[in-house]
C-alpha positions as CSV (number, residue, x, y, z in Angstrom):
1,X,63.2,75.2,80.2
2,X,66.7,73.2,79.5
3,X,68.3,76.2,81.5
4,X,66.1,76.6,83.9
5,X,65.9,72.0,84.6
6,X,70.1,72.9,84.5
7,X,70.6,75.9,87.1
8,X,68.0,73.7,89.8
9,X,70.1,70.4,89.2
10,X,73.7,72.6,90.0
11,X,71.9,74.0,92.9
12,X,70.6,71.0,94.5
13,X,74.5,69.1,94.2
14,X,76.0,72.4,95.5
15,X,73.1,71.9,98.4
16,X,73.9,68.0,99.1
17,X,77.6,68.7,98.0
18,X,77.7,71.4,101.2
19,X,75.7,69.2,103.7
20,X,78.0,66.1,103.2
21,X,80.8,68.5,103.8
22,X,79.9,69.8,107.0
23,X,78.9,65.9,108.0
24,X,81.9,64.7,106.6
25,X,84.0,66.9,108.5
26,X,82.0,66.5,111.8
27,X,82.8,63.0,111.5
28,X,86.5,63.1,110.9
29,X,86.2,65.9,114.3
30,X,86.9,68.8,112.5
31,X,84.5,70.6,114.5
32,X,85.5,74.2,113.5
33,X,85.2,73.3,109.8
34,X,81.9,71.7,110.3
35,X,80.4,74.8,112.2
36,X,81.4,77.1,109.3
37,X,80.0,75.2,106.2
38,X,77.1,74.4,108.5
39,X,76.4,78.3,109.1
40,X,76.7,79.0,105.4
41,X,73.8,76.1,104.9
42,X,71.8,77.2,107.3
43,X,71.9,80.7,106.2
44,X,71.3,79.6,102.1
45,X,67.9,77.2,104.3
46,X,67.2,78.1,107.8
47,X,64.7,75.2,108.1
48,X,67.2,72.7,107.7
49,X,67.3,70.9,111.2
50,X,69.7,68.5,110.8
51,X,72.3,70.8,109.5
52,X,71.0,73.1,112.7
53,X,71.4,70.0,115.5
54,X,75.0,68.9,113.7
55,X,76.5,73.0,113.9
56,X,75.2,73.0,117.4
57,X,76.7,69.8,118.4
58,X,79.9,70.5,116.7
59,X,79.8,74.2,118.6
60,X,79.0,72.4,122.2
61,X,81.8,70.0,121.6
62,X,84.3,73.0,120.9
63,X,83.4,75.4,123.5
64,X,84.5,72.0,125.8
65,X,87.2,71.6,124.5
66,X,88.5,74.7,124.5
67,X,87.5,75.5,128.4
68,X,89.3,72.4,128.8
69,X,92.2,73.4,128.0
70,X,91.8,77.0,129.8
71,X,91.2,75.1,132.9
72,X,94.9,73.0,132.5
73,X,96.5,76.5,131.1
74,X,94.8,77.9,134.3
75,X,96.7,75.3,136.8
76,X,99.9,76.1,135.2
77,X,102.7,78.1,136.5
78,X,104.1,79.2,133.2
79,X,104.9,83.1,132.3
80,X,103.1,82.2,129.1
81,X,99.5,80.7,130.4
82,X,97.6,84.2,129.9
83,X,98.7,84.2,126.0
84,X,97.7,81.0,126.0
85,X,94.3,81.1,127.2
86,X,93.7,84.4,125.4
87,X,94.4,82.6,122.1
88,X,91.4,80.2,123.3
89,X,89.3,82.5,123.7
90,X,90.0,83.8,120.5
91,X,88.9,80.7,118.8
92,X,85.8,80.6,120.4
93,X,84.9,84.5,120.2
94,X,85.5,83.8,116.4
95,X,82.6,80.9,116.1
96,X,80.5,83.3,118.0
97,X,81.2,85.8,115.3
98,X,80.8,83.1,112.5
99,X,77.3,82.5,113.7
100,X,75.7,85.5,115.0
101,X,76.8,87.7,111.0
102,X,74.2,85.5,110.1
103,X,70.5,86.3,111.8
104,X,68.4,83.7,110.6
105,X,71.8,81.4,111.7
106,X,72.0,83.4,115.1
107,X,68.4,82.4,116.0
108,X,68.4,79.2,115.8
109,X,72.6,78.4,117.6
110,X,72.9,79.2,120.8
111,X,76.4,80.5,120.9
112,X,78.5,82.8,124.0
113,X,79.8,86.0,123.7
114,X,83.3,85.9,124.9
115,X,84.6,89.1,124.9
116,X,84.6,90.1,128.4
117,X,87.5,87.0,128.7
118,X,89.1,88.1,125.7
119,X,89.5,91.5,127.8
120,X,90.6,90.2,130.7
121,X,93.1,88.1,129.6
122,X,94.5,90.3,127.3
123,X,95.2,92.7,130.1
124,X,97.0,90.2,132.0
125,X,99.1,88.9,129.1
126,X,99.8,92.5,128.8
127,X,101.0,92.6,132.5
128,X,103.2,89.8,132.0
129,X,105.1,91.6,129.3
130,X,105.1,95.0,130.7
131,X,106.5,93.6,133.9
132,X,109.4,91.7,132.2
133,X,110.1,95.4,130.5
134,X,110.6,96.8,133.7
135,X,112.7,94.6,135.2
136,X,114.6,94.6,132.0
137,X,114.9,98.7,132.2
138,X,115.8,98.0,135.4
139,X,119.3,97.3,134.7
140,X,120.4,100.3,132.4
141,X,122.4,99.0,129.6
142,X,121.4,98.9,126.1
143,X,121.4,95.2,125.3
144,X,118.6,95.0,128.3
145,X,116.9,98.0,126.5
146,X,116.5,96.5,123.6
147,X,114.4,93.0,124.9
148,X,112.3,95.7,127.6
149,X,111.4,97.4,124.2
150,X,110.5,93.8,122.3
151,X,108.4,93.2,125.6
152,X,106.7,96.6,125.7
153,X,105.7,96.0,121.7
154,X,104.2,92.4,122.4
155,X,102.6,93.8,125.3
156,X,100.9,96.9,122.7
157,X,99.7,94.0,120.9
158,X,97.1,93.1,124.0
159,X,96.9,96.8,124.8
160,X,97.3,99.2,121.4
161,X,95.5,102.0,122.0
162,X,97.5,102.4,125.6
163,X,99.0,105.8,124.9
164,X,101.1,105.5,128.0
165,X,102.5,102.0,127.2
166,X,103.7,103.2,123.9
167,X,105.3,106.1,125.2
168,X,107.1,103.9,127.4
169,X,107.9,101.8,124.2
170,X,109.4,104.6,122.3
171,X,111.3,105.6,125.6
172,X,112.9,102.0,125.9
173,X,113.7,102.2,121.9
174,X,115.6,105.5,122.5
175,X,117.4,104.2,125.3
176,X,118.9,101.2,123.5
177,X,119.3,102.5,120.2
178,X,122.9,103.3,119.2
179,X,123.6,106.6,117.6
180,X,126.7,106.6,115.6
181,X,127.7,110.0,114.0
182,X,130.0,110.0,111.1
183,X,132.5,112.9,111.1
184,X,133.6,114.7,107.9
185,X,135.8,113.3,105.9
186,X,139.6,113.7,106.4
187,X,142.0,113.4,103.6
188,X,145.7,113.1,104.4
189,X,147.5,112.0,101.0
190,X,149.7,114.3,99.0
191,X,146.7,114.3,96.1
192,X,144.4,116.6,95.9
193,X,140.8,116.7,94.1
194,X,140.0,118.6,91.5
195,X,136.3,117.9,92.4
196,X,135.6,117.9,96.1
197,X,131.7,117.0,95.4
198,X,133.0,113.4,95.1
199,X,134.4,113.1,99.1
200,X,130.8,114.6,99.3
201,X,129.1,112.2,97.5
202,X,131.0,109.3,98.8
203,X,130.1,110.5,102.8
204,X,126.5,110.8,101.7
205,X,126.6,107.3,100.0
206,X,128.1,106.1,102.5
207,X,125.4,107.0,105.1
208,X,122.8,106.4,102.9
209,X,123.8,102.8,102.3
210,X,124.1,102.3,106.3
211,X,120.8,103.8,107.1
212,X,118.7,101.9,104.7
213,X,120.4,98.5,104.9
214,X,121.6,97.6,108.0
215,X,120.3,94.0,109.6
216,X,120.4,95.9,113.5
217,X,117.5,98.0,114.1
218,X,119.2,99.5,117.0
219,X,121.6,101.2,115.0
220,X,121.6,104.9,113.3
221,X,124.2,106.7,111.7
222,X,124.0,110.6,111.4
223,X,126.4,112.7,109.4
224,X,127.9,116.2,111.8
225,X,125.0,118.2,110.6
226,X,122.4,116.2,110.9
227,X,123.9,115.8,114.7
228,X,124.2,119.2,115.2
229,X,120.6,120.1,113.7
230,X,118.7,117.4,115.8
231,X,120.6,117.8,118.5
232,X,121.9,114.0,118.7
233,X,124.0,113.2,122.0
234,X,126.3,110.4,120.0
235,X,127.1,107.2,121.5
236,X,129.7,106.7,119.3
237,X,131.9,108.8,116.6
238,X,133.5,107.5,114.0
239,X,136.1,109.1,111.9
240,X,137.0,108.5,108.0
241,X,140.5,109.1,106.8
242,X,141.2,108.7,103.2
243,X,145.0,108.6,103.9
244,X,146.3,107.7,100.4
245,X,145.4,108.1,97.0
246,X,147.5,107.0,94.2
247,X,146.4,107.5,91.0
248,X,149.4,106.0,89.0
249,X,150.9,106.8,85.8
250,X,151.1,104.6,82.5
251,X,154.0,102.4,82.3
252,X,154.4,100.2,79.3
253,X,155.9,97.2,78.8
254,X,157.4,96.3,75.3
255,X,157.7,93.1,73.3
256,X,159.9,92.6,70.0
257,X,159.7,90.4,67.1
258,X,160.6,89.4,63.9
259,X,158.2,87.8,61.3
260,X,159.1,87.2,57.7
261,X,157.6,85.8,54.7
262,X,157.9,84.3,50.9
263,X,156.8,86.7,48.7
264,X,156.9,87.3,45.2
265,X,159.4,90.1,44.4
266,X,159.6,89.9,40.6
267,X,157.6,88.8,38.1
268,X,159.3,88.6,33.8
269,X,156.9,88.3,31.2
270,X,157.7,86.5,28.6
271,X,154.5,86.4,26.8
272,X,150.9,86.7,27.9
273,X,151.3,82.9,28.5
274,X,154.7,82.8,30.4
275,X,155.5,85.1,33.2
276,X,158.7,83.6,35.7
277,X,157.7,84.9,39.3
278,X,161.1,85.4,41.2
279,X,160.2,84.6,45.2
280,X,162.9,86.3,48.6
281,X,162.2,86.8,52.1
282,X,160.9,89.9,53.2
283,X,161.6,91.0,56.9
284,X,159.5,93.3,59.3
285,X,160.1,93.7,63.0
286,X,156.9,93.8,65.6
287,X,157.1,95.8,68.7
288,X,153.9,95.0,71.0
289,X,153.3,97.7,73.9
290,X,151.2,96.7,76.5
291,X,150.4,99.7,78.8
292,X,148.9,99.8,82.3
293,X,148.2,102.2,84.4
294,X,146.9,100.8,88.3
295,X,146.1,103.1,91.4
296,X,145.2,102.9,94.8
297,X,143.2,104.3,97.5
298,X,142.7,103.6,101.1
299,X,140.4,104.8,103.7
300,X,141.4,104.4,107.9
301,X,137.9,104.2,110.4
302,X,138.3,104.7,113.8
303,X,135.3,104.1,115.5
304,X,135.3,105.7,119.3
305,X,133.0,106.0,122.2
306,X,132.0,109.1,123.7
307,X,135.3,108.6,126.7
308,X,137.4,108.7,123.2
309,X,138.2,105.3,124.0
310,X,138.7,103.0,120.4
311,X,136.2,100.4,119.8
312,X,137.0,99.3,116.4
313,X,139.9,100.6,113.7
314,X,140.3,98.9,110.0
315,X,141.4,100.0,107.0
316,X,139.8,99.6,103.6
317,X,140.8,99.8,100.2
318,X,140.4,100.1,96.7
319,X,142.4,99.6,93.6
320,X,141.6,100.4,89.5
321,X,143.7,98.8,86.9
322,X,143.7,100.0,82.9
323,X,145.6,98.3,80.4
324,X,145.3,98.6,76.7
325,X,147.4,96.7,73.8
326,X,148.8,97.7,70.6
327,X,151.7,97.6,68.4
328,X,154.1,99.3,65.7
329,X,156.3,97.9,62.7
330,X,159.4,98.9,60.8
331,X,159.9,96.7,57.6
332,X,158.7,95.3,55.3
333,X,154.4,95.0,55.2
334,X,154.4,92.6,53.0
335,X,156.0,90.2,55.7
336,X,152.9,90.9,58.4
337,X,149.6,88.4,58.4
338,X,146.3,89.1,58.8
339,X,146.3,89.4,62.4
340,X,149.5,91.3,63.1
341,X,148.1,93.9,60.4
342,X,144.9,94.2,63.3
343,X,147.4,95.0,66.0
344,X,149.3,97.1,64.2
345,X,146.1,98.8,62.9
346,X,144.3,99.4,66.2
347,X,143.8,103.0,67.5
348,X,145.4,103.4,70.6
349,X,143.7,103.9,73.8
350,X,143.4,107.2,76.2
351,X,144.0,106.3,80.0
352,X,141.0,107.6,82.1
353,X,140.0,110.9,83.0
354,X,141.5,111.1,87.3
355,X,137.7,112.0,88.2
356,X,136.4,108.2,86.8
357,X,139.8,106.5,88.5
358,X,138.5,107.8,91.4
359,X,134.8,107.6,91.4
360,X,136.3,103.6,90.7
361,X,138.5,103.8,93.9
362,X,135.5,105.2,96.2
363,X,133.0,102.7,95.0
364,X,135.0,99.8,95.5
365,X,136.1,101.6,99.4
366,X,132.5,102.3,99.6
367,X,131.2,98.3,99.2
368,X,133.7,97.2,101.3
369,X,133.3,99.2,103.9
370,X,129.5,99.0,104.3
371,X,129.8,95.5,103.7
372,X,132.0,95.4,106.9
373,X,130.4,97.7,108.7
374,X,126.7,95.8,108.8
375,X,128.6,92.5,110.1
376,X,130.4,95.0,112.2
377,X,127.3,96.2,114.2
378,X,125.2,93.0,113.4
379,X,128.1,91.1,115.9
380,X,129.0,94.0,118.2
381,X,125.7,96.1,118.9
């Protein structure tokens, strides 16, 4: 019975707690608001009249509102006004959805179905669109390509299942899209790789990284293949030269010396319970080697329209440096601390294998020339 007494007294405060929400927001004339908590009361009590007379007032009052302001839109001269009175119509087809999901709800509100506006005034935003995308086409360069194909895609938003108008869509994309096509590598230096899967690798990266982050949509980059397999008329060709690569050799560069020390160097015994210790200078000399070993590579681009005219040129490069530490003694040991003993002890270290030197070199190319690159064509396409 407790349960029972507990589940009627949450219902009824839900029930006045609902009603005094859809007043309270009639009041303050949130009209909208108060037609939607109104429909769900009237749907949970279908009898309740005042709840019925305040969602019926507060639908009356919005309807006015909103023809209101499709009259003014309907006076002005602006490109915009169809949008605009669409999106009114959109508000008011969605209160005459809100009430008539709800039969018992849909009996009692009398509430306009607004589609038919909602049709014809999304057919003539669409023609305001489509017509600014033809006189953009109009003019034949890419840059005006591009905004006929941002018109042509709001204009599918009125219109998407116009087969035609996308066609025309994808035609405008095409016609202001850029195609770039990335020749195969060129390398000029003296070295040469034992690996060429590497120049490989570093193309493919190199595409890869343009093709999936680039902040220009009207931009794509194909490699001579993929050209020549998809038959891609280029608007552009650019060429990579890796025109030196330097992989240096160690060079060392030697410190010397001298430490000494007190030590004891004799000891006489006595007796168990006298020993003299006899203390001299003992002498070692330090030579530190510090080795390094740097080298260099550069990559050329020369970027070039389909007249073989140059648009853009720049170089790029990249550098690795290895350097390891350690030292030798002649001497006396005894005359070395703690730490020069670590030096001295410490396994020297192998240079790197040419094939990580250059993996290094064609990274470091490779982040700065697609870092250039997407500001190149963010500016310039």
């Amino acid at each position: 019975m407790t349960k029972l007494y507990t589940l009627v007294l949450a219902s009824l405060l839900l029930l006045v707690y609902s009603c005094k929400t859809a007043s309270k927001a009639y009041q303050k004339g949130d009209y909208t608001d108060a037609i939607e908590l109104g429909v769900k009361k009237l749907q949970k009590n279908p009898g309740d009249v005042e709840t019925r007379d305040l969602v019926q007032r507060s639908y009356n009052l919005t309807v006015e509102d909103h023809e209101d302001q499709v009259r003014i839109l309907s006076n002005s001269k602006t490109d915009s006004r169809f949008e605009q009175i669409y999106l009114q119509y959109v508000s008011l087809q969605h209160l005459y959805k809100t009430i008539r999901q709800y039969p018992a709800v849909a009996q009692q509100i009398r509430a306009t179905d607004y589609s038919s506006y909602l049709a014809t005034y999304s057919e003539k935003a669409a023609e305001v669109h489509i017509d600014r995308a033809d006189k953009w086409m109009s003019e034949r360069t890419k840059p005006a390509y591009r905004e006929a194909y941002k018109e042509l895609n709001t204009a599918l938003r009125y219109r998407p299942d116009d087969f035609e108008l996308k066609k025309k869509r994808d035609d405008a994309y095409e016609r202001a899209l850029t195609r770039v096509v990335i020749t195969d590598m060129q390398q000029y230096s003296d070295y040469r790789y034992s690996a060429s899967s590497q120049l490989k690798n570093f193309q493919r990266d190199v595409i890869r990284t343009l093709s999936y982050n680039m902040n220009n949509d009207y931009v794509k980059f194909f490699t001579e293949w993929e050209a020549r397999n998809k038959d891609v008329e280029p608007d552009q060709v650019m060429e990579l030269n890796l025109n030196r690569i330097n992989l240096g050799q160690p060079y060392d560069q030697k410190s010397t010396r001298e430490v000494s020390k007190e030590v004891v160097i004799k000891e006489i015994v006595y007796k168990p319970d006298s020993v003299v210790k006899q203390y001299g200078t003992v002498r070692a000399k330090i030579t530190t080697v510090k080795r390094t070993l740097i080298s260099q590579g550069d990559l050329f681009i020369s970027v070039r329209d389909t007249r073989g005219r140059a648009i853009w040129n720049d170089r790029f490069t990249g550098e690795h440096k290895w350097q390891t530490e350690f030292a030798t003694y002649t001497g006396d040991e005894r005359a070395l601390s703690e730490t020069d003993k670590t030096q001295v002890n410490k396994s020297q270290s192998n240079p790197p294998s040419e094939e990580s030197i250059l993996d290094e070199l064609l990274r470091q190319i490779q982040n700065d020339l697609s870092s250039r690159l997407r500001s190149y064509y963010t500016r310039h396409q």
